[in-house]
N, C-alpha and C positions, 0 to 999 in steps of 0.2 A: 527463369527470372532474368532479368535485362542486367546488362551490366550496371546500366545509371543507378536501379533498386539495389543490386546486388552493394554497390560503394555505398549510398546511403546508410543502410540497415547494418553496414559494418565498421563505418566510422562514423554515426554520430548517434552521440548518446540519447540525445529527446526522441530518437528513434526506438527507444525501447521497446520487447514486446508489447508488456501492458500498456504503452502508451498509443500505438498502432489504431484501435478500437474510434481513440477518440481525435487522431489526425487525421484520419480517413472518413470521420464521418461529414456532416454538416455542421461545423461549429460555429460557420454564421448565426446560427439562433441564441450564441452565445456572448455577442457584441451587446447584449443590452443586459442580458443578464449575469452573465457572467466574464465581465471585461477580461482582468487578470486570464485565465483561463482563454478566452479569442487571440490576445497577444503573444502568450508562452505562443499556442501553437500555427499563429500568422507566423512569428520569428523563429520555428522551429524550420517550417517549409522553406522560404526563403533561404536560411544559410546554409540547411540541404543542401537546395538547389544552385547555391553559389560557389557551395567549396567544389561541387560535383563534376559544375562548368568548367574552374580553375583547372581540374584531374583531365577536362577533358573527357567526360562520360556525360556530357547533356543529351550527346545521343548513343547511344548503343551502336550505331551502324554507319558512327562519323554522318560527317557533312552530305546532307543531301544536295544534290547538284542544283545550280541557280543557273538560268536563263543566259544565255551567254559562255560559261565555264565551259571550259576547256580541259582542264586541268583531271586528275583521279582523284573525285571527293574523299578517298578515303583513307589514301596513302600519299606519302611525298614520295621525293627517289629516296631520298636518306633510309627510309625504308618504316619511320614512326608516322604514326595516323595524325592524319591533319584535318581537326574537328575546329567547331565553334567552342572558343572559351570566353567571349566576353559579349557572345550576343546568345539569348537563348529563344530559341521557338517557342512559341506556345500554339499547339494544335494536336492532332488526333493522336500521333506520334509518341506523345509526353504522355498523354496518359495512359498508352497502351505499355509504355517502360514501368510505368508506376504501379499496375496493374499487380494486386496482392490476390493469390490464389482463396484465398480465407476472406478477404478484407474488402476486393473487389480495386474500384478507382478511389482517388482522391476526390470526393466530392465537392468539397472547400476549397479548391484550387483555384477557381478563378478569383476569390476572394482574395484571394494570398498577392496576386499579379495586380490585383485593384489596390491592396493598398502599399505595398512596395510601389507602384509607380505614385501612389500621393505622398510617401515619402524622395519621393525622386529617388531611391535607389535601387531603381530600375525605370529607365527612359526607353519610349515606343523609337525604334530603329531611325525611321522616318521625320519622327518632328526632331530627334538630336542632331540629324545630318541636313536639316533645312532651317533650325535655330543661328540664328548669330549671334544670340548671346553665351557667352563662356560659362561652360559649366562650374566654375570658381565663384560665381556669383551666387550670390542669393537670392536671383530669379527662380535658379532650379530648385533649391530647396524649400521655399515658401511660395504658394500661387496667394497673389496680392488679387482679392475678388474684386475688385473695382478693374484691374488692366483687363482688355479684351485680346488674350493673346490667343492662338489659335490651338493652345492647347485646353485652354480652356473653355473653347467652344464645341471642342469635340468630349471633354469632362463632360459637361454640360448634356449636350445630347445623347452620352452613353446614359446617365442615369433617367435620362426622362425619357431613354426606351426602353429601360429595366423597369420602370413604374407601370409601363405599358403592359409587357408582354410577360415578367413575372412578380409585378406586384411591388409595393415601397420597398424601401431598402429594409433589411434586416429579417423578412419574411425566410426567404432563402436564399440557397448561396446563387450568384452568378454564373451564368453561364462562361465557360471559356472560350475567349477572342481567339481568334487566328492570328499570330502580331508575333514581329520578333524586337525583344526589348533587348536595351544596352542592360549589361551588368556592372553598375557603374563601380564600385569597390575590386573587382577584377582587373576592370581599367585601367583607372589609379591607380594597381599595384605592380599590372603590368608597365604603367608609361616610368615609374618610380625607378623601376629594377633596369629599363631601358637606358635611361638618363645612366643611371650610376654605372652601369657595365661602360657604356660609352664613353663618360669623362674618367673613370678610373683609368682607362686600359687605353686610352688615349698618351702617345709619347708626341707628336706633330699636331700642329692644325689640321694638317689632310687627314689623317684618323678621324675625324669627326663630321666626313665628307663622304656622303653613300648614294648608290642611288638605289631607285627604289628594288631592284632587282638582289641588289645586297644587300641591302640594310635587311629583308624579309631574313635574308639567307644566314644572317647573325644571330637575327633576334625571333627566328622561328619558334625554339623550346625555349622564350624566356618564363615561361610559368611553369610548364614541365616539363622535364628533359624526356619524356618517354612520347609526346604529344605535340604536338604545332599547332601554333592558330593557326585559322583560314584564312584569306581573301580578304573577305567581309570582316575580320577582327582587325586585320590591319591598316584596311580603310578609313576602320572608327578609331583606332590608335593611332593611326598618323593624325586623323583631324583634331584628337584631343591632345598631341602631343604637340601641335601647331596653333589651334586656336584657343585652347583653353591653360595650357600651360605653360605658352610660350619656350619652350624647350628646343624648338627644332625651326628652321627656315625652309618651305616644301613649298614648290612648285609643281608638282605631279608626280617630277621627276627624278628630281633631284635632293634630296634631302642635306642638310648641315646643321649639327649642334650649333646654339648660341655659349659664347662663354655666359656668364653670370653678369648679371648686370648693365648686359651689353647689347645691344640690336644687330642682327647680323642676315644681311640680303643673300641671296643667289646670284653670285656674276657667272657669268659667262666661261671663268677661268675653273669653279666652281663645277659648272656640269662637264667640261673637257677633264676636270682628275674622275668624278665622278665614272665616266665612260671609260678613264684607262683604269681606274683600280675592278670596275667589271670585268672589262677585257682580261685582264691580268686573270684573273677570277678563273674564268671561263677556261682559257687556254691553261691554267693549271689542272684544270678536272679535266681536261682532254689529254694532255700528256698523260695522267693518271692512270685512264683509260685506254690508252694505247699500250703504256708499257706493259700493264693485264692482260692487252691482247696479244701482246707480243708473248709473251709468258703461258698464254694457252695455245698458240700455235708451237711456241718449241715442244711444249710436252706433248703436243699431239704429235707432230714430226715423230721425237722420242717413242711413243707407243706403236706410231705405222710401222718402222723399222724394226721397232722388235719382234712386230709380227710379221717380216718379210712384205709390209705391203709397201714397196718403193713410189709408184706413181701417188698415191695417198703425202707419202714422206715428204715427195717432192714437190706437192702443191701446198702444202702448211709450210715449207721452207719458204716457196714462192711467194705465197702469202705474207708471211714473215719481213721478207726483203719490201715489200710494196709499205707496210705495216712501217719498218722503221723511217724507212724515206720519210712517211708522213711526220714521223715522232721528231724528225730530227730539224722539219721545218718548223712544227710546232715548238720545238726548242729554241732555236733561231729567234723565229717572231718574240717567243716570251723575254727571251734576255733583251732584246730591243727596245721591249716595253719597261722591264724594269730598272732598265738602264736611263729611259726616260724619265720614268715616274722618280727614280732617284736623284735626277739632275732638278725636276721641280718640285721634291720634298726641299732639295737644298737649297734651290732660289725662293721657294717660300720662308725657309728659316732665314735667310742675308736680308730678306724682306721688313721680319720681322723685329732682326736686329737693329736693321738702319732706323724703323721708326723708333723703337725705344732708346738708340743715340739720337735721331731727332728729340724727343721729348726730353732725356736729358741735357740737349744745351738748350731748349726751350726753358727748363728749370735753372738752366748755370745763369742762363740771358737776366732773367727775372730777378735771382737773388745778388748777381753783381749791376740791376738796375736798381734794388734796395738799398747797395752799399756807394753806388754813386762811383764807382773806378778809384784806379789807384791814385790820382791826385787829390779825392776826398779825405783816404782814407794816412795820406802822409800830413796834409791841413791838421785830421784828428790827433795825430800822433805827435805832433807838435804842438798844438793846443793843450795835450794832456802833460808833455813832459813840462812844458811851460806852468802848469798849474801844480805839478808835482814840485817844483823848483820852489814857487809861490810857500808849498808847506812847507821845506825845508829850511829857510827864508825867517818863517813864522816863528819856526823852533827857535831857532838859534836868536833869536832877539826873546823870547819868553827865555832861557837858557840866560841870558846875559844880564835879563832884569832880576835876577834871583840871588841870594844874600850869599855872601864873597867867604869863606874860612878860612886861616891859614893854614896853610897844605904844613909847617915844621909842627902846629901842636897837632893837627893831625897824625903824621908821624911819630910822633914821642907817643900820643894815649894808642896808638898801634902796637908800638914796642912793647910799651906798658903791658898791654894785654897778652901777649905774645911769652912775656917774661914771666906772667902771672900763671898763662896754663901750664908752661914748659917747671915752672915750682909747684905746681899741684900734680902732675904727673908723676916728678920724682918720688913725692912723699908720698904719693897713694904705691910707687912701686916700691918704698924702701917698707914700708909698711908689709906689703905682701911678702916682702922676704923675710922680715921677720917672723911673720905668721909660718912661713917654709921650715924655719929653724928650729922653731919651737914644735912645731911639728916631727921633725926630723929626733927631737931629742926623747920627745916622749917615746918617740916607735923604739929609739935605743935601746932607754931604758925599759921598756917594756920586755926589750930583748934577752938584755942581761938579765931581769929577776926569774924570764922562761930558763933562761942557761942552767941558772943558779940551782932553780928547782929541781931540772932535769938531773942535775950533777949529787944533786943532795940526795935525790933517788934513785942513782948507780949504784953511791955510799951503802946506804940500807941495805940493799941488794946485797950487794957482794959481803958485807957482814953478817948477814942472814944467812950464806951460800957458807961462806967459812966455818959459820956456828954446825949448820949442819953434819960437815967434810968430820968436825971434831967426835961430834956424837959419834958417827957413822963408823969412825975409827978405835972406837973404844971396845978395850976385850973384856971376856969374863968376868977374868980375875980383877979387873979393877969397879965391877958392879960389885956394891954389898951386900952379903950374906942375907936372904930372910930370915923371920927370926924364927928361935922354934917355939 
């Protein structure tokens, strides 16, 4: 079993056994009669086949080599497989991965690729890389039958040589084209996660300046970290990331974020940081590498000697010595460069600053052209105390025209009142002392009749105690006789 079947049948549930029977067979014959039923399993294959691309499993055997390549279709150096995830094949290949011991091929297949591409999501490689219109329109998503575009001329001729060679549509399934389609939701998620890694983790403008050699080298695993797109996926993500979603300014070569809302060219000064933050790049993985190498020659050195092999010892030493020379140039060179690349991070940032102190006196300029300068604004200030003066002015003549009182009988019914609280105070306070007193008298007397009581029942007491002391001491002889 291929690995692409293998992640299928293990992560997605429309995948179920029992349901195998009826996505393997022809369910074309089920578009008319049974829509519901054509749709579930059009949309089951499709997102299959989408999330499979994303993993990185559209092939089993990675990228097969294209005309040109150079490269190891099937590994990077980093050492993870570097497949198509956003462009998928369709030919012999695909369905030999798909290929169910019980179940056979996917019959319905090309079905599936017919109408994912009449949804547009899935575009033939070829007319998305020779369109100028942006896939953010609603060209791709809706074909308007009256434009004669060229995709729908070749629409056109696909089905009137299905009517030919297997009969009107809905008879049986399509044969499958040889074609490689864009996986447009791939795309989009990959250009999405590009954009955000890049402006998050951006602290400079130069951060957002790559060329093409790095920016691959950033954003290899941006889908999955176990996997790289290929070549050919970032071809079609750079074009969609430049002409469709205006995110990025690419020349071939040189790639730069746009801020937001902002339009942003390729200078010149542009592809020169471009070419040293490579450079930098590069002679970092060489140092890398050397000090490795240096590190496998001393332990070999070490191992010769243990074994008494000296001439051995002595050419890993030799080695060794030729090895650092190089390290130490490659050091040299690099601090040169980062020494540079730091003197024009810094004159990009003074850069940056001066404009935005240009734009603010552009703003200081404007709003003391609003206030008109400071002789304006002393005129204002004199016209307002002047109209402030005006109300004061006002008052004091409304003040003057108001009815006259004598300030002595004012005084007197002041006193008056004064003399009238200062005798209601008293008498509310002589008042409360008397209520104090009487107060006071009753708890007295309350007191004494407690004393009084208490004392009258000591009395009792102690003549009770006496009476008894009497009894207690009386003899025989003085009790009388019973009778007989």
């Amino acid at each position: 079993m291929s690995e692409l079947l293998n992640y299928i049948l293990n992560n997605e549930d429309a995948f179920r056994r029992n349901r195998l029977p009826s996505l393997y067979s022809d369910f074309t014959l089920q578009k008319r009669t049974n829509p519901d039923g054509y749709a579930v399993n059009i949309a089951a294959w499709e997102q299959a086949l989408t999330k499979a691309a994303k993993r990185g499993y559209t092939f089993s055997r990675g990228v097969r080599p294209r005309s040109g390549s150079i490269e190891n279709p099937k590994e990077s150096k980093a050492g993870r497989k570097k497949t198509d995830h956003l462009i998928i094949r369709t030919d012999e290949s695909l369905l030999r991965d798909l290929e169910l011991a019980e179940w056979g091929r996917p019959v319905a297949l090309g079905a599936v690729f017919d109408e994912a591409m009449r949804k547009r999501s899935m575009i033939p490689l070829a007319l998305y890389k020779a369109s100028e219109t942006s896939l953010q329109k609603a060209q791709w998503r809706l074909i308007d039958p009256a434009a004669l575009s060229p995709w729908n001329v070749v629409s056109w001729g696909v089905r009137q040589l299905k009517g030919i060679v297997i009969g009107p549509d809905g008879e049986s399934a399509p044969n499958l084209q040889v074609q490689e389609l864009v996986l447009v939701e791939n795309l989009q998620e990959a250009a999405e996660l590009i954009v955000k890694k890049a402006t998050t983790n951006s602290i400079s403008q130069l951060d957002q300046i790559y060329s093409k050699q790095s920016f691959i080298e950033e954003f290899a695993s941006v889908l999955h970290d176990a996997t790289e797109l290929s070549d050919s996926d970032f071809d079609v993500l750079l074009l969609y990331l430049s002409r469709d979603s205006n995110a990025i300014a690419y020349d071939g070569k040189t790639i730069k974020f746009k801020p937001k809302d902002k339009t942003a060219e390729i200078t010149p000064e542009d592809k020169s940081i471009a070419s040293i933050k490579t450079l930098i790049s590069t002679l970092s993985k060489q140092v890398k590498s050397l000090e490795d190498k240096i590190a496998d020659l001393t332990a070999s050195a070490k191992t010769a000697l243990s074994n008494k092999n000296r001439i051995s010892a002595l050419s890993a030493v030799k080695s060794r010595k030729m090895v650092e020379h190089n390290l130490q140039q490659r050091l040299n060179t690099l601090a040169q460069l980062e020494e540079v690349y730091s003197k024009i991070e810094q004159a990009a940032g003074q850069v940056e600053i001066v404009q935005v102190m240009e734009a603010s006196t552009g703003v200081l300029r404007s709003l003391h052209a609003q206030i008109g300068g400071a002789e304006r604004v002393e005129d204002v200030m004199d016209e307002l105390r002047e109209e402030m003066s005006k109300v004061d002015e006002v008052g004091s003549i409304i003040n003057e025209a108001g009815p006259v009182f004598d300030e002595s009988e004012i005084d007197e019914e002041l006193a008056a009142m004064e003399k009238s609280d200062h005798e209601e105070k008293e008498k509310k306070e002589a008042e409360a002392t008397q209520r104090n007193l009487a107060e006071l008298d009753s708890i007295k007397q309350a007191s004494d009749e407690t004393a009084g009581q208490t004392q009258r029942a000591k009395d009792v007491d102690s003549q009770l105690a006496h009476s008894i002391d009497k009894l207690s001491n009386m003899t025989m002889e003085e009790r009388p006789l019973p009778a007989n």
